[in-house]
C-alpha positions as CSV (number, residue, x, y, z in Angstrom):
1,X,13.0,12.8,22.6
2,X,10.3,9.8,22.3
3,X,9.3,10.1,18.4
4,X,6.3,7.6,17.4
5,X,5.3,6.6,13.4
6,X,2.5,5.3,12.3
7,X,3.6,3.8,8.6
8,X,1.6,1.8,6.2
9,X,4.0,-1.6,5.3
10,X,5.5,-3.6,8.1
11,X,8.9,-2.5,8.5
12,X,11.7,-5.2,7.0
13,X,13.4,-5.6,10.3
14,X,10.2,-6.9,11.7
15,X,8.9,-8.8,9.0
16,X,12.1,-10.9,9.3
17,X,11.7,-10.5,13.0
18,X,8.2,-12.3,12.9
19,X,9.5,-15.1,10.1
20,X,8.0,-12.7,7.1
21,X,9.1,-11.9,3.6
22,X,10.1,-8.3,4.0
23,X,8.3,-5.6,1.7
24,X,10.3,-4.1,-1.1
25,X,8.1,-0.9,-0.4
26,X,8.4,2.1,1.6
27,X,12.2,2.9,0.8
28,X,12.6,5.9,2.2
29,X,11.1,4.4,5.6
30,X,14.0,2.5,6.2
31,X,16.6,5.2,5.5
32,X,14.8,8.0,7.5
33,X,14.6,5.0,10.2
34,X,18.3,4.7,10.1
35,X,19.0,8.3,10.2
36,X,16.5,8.9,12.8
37,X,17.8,5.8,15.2
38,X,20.8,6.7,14.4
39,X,20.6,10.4,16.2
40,X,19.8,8.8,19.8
41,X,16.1,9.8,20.0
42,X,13.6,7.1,21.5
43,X,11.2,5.7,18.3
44,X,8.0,3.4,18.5
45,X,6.7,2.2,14.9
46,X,2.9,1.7,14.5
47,X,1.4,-0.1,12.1
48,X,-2.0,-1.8,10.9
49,X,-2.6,-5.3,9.5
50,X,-5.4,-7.8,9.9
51,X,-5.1,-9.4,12.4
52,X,-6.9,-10.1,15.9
53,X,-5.1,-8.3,18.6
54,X,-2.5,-5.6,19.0
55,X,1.2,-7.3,18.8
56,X,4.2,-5.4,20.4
57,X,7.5,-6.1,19.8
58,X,10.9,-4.9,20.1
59,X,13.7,-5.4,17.5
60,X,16.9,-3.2,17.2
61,X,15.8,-1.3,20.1
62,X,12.6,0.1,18.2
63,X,9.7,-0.6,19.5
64,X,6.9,-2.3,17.2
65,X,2.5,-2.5,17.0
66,X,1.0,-3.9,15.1
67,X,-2.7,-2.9,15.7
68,X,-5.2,-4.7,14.2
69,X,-7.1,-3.1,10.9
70,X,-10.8,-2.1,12.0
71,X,-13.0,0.8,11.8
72,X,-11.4,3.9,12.2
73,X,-13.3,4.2,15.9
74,X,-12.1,1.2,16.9
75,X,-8.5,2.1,15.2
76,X,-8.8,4.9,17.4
77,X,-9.0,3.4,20.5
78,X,-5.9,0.8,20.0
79,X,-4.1,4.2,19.0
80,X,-5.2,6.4,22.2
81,X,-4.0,3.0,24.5
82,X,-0.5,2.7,22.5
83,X,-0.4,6.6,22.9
84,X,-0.8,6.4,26.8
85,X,1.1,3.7,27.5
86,X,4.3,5.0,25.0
87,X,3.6,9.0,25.4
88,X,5.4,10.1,23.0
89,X,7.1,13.6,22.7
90,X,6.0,13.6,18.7
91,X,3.6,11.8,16.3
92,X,4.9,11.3,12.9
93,X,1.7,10.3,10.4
94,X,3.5,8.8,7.3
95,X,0.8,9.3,4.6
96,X,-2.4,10.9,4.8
97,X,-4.7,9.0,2.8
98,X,-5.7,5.6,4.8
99,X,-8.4,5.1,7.4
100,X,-5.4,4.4,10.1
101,X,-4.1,8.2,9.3
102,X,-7.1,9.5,10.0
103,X,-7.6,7.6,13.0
104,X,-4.6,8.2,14.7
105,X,-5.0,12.0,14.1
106,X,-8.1,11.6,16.3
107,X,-6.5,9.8,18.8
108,X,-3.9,12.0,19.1
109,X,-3.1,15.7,20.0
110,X,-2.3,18.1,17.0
111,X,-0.2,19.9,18.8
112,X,2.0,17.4,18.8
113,X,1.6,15.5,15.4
114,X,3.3,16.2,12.2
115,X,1.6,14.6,9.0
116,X,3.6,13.3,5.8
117,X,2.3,13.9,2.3
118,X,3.2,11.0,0.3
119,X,1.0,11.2,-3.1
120,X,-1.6,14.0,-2.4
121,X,-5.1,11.8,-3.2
122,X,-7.4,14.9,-3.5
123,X,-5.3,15.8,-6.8
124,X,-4.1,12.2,-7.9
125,X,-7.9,11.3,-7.7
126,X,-8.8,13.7,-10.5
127,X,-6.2,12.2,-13.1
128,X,-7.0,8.9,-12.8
129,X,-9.0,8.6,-16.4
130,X,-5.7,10.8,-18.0
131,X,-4.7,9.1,-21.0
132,X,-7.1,6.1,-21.1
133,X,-10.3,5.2,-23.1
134,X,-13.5,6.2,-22.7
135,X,-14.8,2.2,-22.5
136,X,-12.0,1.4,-19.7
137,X,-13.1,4.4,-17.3
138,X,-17.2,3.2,-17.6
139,X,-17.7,0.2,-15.6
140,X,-21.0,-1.1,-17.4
141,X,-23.4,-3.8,-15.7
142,X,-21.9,-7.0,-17.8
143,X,-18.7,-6.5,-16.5
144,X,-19.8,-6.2,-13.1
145,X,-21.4,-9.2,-13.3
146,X,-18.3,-10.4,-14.8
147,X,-16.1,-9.4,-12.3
148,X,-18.2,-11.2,-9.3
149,X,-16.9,-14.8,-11.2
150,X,-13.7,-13.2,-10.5
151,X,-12.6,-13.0,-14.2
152,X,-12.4,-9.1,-15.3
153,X,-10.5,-7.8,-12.1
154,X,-10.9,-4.6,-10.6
155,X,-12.3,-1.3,-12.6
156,X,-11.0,2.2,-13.2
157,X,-13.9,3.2,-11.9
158,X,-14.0,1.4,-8.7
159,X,-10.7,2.6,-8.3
160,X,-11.4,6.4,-8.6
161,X,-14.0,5.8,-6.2
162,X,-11.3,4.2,-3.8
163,X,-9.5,7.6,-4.5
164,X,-12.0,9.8,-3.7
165,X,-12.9,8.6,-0.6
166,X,-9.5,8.0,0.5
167,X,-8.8,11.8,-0.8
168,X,-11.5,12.8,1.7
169,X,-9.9,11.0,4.3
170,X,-6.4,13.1,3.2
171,X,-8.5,16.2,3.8
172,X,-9.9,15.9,6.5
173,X,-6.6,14.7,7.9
174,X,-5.0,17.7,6.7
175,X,-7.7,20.2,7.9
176,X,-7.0,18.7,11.9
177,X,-3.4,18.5,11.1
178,X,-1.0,21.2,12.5
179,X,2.1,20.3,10.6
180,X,2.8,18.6,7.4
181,X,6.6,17.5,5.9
182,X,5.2,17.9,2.4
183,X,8.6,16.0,1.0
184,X,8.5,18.5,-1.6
185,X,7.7,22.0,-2.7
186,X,4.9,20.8,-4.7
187,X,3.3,18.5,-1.7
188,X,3.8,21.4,0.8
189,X,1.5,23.4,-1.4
190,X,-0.9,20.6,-2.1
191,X,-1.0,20.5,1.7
192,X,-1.4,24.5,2.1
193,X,-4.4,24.0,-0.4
194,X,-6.4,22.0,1.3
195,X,-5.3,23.8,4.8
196,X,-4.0,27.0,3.9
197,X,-3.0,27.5,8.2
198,X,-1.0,24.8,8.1
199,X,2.6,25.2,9.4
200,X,5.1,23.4,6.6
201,X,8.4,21.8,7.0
202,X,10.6,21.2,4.0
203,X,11.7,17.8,4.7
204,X,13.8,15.9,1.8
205,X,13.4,12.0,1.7
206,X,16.3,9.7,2.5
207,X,17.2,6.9,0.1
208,X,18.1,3.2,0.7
209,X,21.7,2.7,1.8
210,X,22.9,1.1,-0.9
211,X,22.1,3.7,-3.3
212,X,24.9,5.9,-1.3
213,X,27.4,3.6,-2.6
214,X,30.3,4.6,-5.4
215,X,28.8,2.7,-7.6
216,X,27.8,4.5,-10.6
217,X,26.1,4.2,-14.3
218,X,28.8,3.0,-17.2
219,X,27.8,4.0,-20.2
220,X,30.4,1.3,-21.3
221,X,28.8,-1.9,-19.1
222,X,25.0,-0.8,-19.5
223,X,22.7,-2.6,-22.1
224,X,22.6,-0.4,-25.2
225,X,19.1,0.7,-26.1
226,X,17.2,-0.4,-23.0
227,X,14.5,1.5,-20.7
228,X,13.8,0.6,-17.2
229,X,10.7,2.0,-16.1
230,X,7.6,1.0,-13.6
231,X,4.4,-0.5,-14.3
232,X,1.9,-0.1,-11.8
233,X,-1.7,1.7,-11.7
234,X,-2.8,4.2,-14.5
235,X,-1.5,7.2,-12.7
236,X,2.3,5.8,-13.0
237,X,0.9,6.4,-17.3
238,X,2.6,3.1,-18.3
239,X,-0.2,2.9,-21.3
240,X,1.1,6.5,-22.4
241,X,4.9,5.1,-22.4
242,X,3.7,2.1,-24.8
243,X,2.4,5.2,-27.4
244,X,5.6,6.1,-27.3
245,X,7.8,2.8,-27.7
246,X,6.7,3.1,-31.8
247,X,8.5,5.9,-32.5
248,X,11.4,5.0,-30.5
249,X,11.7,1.5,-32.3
250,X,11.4,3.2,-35.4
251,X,15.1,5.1,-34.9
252,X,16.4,1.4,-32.5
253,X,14.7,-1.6,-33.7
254,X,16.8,-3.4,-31.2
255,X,15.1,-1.4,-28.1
256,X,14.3,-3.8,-24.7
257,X,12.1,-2.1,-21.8
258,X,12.2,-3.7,-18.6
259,X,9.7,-3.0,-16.6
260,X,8.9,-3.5,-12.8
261,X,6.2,-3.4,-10.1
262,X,3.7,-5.3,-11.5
263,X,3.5,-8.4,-13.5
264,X,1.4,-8.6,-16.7
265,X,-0.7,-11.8,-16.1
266,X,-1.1,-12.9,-20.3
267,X,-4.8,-13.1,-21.1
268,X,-5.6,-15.9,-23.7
269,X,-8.9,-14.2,-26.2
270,X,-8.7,-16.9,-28.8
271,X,-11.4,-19.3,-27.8
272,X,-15.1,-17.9,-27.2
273,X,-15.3,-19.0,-23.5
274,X,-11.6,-17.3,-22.8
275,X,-13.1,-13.9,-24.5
276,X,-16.1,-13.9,-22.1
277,X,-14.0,-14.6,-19.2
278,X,-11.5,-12.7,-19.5
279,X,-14.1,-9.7,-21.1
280,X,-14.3,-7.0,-18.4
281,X,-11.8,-4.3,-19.3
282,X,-9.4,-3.6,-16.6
283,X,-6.0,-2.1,-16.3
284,X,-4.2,-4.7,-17.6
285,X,-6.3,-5.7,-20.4
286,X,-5.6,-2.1,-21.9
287,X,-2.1,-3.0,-21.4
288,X,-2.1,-6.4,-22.9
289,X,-4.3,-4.5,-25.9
290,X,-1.7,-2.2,-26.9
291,X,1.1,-4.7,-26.7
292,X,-0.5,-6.6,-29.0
293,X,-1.9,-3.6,-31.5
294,X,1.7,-2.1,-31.5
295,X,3.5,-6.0,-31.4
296,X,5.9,-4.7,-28.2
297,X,5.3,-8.6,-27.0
298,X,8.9,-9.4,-27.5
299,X,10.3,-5.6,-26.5
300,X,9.2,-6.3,-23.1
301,X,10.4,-7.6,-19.5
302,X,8.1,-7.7,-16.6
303,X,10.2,-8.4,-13.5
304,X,7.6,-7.7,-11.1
305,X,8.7,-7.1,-7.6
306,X,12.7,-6.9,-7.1
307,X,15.0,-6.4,-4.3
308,X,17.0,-3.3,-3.6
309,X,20.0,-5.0,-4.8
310,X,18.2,-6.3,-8.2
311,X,16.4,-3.3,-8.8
312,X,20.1,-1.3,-8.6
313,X,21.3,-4.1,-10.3
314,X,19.0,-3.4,-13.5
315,X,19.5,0.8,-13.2
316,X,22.9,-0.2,-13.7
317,X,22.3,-2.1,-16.9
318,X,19.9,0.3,-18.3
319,X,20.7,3.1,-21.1
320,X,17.6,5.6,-19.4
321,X,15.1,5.3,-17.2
322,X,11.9,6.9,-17.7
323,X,8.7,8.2,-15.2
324,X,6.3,8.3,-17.1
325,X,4.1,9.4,-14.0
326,X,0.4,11.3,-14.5
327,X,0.9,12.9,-11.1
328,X,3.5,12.4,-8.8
329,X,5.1,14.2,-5.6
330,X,9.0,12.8,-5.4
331,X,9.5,9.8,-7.3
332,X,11.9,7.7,-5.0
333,X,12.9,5.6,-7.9
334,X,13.7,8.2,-9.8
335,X,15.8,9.3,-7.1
336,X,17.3,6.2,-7.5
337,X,17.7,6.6,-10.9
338,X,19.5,9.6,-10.7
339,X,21.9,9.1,-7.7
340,X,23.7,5.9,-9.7
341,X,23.8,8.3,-12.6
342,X,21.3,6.5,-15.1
343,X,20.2,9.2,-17.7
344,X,16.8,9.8,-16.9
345,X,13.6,11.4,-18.8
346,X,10.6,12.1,-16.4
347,X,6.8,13.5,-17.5
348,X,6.4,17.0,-16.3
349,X,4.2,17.1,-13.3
350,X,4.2,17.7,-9.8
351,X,7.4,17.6,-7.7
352,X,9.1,16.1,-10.9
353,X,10.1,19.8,-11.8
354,X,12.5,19.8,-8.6
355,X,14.1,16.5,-9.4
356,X,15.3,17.3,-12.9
357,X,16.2,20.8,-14.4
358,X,15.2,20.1,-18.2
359,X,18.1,19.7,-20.6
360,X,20.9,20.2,-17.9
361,X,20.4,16.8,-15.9
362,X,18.1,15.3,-18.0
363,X,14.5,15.4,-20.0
364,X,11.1,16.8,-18.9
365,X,8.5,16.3,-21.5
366,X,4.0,17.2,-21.1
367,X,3.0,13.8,-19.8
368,X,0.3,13.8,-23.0
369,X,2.4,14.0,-25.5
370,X,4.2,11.0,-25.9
371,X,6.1,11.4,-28.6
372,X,8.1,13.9,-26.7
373,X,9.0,11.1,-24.6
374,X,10.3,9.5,-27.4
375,X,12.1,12.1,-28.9
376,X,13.7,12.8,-25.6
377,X,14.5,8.8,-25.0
378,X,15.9,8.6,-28.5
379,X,18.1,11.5,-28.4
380,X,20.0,10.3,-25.5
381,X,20.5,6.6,-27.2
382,X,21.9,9.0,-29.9
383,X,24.7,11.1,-28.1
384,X,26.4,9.3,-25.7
385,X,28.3,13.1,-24.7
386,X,24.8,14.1,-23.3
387,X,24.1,10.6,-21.6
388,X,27.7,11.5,-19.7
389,X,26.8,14.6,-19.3
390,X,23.2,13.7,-17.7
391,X,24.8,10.5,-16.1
392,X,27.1,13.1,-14.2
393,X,24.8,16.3,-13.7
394,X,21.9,14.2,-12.7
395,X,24.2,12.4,-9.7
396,X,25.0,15.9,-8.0
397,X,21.7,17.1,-8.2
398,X,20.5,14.1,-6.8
399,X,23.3,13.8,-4.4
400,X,21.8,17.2,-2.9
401,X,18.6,16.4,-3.4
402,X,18.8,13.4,-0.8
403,X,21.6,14.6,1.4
404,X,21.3,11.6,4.6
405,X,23.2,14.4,6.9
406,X,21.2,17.4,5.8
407,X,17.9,15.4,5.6
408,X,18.3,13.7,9.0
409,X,19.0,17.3,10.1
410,X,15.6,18.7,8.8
411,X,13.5,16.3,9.9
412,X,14.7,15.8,13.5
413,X,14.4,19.8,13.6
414,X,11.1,19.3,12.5
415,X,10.5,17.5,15.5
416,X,12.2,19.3,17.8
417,X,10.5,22.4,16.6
418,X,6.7,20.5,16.6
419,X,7.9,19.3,20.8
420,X,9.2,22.6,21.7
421,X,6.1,24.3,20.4
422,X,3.6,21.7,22.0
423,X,5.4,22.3,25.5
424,X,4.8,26.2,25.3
425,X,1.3,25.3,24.8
């Protein structure tokens, strides 16, 4: 069977291939990759960049595009050319929220295409205000004006509009679409809701490899008192986690977060040209804001982007880690988490109530009501018989939860089932 992806990051191997630094996104890309190589099937790997022309390589035996990043017509022809040339038995869409998804599922025939839901847009768009100030979600003519000097960086608001048209894009995608691999109960009913004819697969994610190692959490060899946790854009609710870090220093003083993703780049206010620079209210200047009105300054780490190895590295080290997510379908990190066995705490939304059963494996708590979160952070610094007891639970959940055999097995059935079907056509 011939099996083509279109993804959104350049795959590592070619990145490395082509003299790049690989991307530290799109994990479970590169296990389903192994899996899927691994079963002797044909794949071809599509993705978009800007560039001038269509590049093909080979590396490992996969085929590689990369096809230039245009208008979604003229996206759509590159695809429809790559589709003739390659004919392949299946079309895997990985995500359905970018211009290129779209513009592949024109170019190529639903009966043959399967779509991935990675984040659900048309229902992430709606929370992206949760939890933040009125004055950071109104983007007011000043800091526009700011903003073209290339001070303020970018709005809420500007990004919500991002959202929602990219969320149209994810419908419409969904409404041509056939199939869907959901990667979760909740995203296969995020998908039926927008398509309600839409044929599901239930398709768990595959980890990267060295997270299938024995390794495993120590409560005696991690840092006491420390939280690793992401900080990215307003839906991953970093700003609700710092309402929550009083509380929790309150009962450990001695409390470190480390936090990575994104870096926090320090904004000096002090002299009157650095306040009207740096003026326009963005993400970050919330951030900075509350570090400063709750003095975390010197409770915090940013790491910013790590390796695989150095973000297991840090799990490792860490007491709990915490998702502190305002919407989320499966959290590969805190799969991550999980599988070394690092007691975990996660905000109760979408797929997060199929990763952890609450009180058994670890802590669900309302994403608006952070002092649950510190409650439920603070409890497990306290007993270290429930951190084993999460440490241990949590890993066999996990472990089933991102089976390689059993998730391999799904999805290639998925695509023999989406082949067979088209040929009966």
């Amino acid at each position: 069977m011939k099996i083509l992806w279109l993804v959104n990051i350049v795959m590592p191997e070619l990145a490395e291939h082509l003299g790049r630094t690989p991307s530290v996104f799109g994990g479970w890309l590169i296990g389903a990759l192994n899996a899927v190589r691994g079963s002797g099937n044909e794949l071809v790997i599509c993705t978009t960049e800007r560039r001038a022309d269509v590049l093909r390589e080979t590396v490992n035996g996969t085929g590689y595009y990369l096809v230039p990043t245009r208008t979604v017509p003229e996206m759509e022809t590159h695809f429809r050319t790559i589709l003739t040339k390659e004919a392949p038995d299946v079309v895997h869409i990985f995500g359905t929220e970018f211009e290129q998804c779209w513009a592949l599922s024109l170019a190529a025939d639903p009966e043959r295409t399967v779509v991935q839901v990675q984040g659900a847009l048309t229902y992430i768009e709606k929370l992206t205000y949760a939890g933040l100030p009125e004055e950071l979600c109104r983007d007011r003519l000043a800091h526009k004006a700011l903003r073209l000097l290339k001070r303020g960086g970018q709005s809420i608001e500007l990004q919500k509009r991002s959202f929602a048209r990219r969320a149209d894009l994810e419908r419409k995608t969904l409404c041509r679409a056939k199939y869907v691999i959901g990667g979760s109960t909740w995203g296969n009913a995020a998908a039926r809701s927008i398509n309600p004819d839409i044929t599901t697969f239930d398709g768990g994610l595959i980890l990267r490899d060295s997270f299938y190692s024995e390794e495993r959490w120590d409560p005696g060899r991690c840092e006491k008192h420390s939280i690793f946790i992401l900080f990215s854009y307003p839906v991953k609710g970093f700003h609700q986690f710092l309402d929550a870090m009083p509380m929790i220093l309150h009962e450990y003083p001695d409390t470190q977060v480390y936090v990575v993703a994104n870096t926090l780049p320090w904004r000096d206010y002090h002299g009157f040209k650095e306040r009207i620079q740096n003026a326009a209210p963005d993400y970050n200047w919330l951030i900075q804001k509350q570090i400063e009105r709750l003095g975390l300054r010197d409770h915090l780490h940013f790491l910013g982007h790590l390796s695989e190895e150095k973000v297991k590295a840090r799990m490792l080290k860490s007491n709990v880690f915490v998702s502190a997510s305002v919407i989320e379908n499966q959290s590969m990190t805190l799969g991550e988490a999980m599988i070394l066995g690092v007691p975990s705490v996660a905000s109760c939304v979408g797929a997060m109530l199929e990763m952890i059963d609450h009180g058994e494996d670890g802590f669900l708590y309302p994403f608006s009501e952070p002092y649950l979160l510190a409650d439920a952070i603070c409890r497990i610094f306290a007993d270290p018989a429930l951190a084993k007891r999460f440490s241990e639970k949590g890993h066999d959940h996990a472990a089933r939860s991102y089976d390689r055999e059993e998730n391999c097995r799904k999805l290639l059935s998925s695509y023999e089932t989406v082949a067979n079907n088209a040929k009966e056509q």
